[in-house]
C-alpha positions, -999 to 999 in steps of 0.1 A, spaced: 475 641 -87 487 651 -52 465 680 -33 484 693 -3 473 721 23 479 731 52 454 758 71 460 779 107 429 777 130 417 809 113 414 789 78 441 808 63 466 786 43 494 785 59 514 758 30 504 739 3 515 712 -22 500 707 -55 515 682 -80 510 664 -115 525 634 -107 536 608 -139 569 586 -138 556 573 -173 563 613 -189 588 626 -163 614 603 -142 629 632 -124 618 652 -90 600 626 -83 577 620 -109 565 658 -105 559 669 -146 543 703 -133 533 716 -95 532 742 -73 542 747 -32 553 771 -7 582 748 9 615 759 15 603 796 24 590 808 -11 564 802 -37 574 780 -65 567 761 -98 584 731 -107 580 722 -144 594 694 -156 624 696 -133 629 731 -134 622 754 -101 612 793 -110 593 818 -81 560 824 -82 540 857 -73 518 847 -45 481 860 -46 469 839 -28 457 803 -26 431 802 -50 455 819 -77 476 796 -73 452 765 -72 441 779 -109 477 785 -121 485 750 -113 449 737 -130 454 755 -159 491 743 -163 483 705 -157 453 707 -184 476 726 -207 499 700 -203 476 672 -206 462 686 -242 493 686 -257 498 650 -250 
């Protein structure tokens, strides 16, 4: 599990990074099987190797997007 974020001297986050990381399910993107981050200028959720946009509403959404995702993923294993 990787937990990455960045904040301004206000406390607002400014990026992030939050990743399931397993080489034994997923070889590809670096181990990443599901996560979440703001880099290359837009939200985005990378699922098993596979990039799509995500609506940004802020941090915390996104923090439980990506919790509920990894468990999801988790219980089907």
């Amino acid at each position: 599990m990787r937990r990455e974020v960045w904040e301004d001297e206000r406390g607002n986050v400014v990026g992030y990074n939050l990743a399931y990381i397993n080489h034994h399910i997923f070889q590809g993107d670096n181990g990443r099987v599901v996560g979440y981050d703001n880099a290359h200028n837009f939200h985005h959720r990378h699922f098993m190797g596979k990039v799509e946009p995500v609506e940004f509403n802020g941090f915390e959404d996104i923090e439980q997007r990506f919790q509920a995702d990894w468990i999801a993923f988790r219980r089907k294993k």
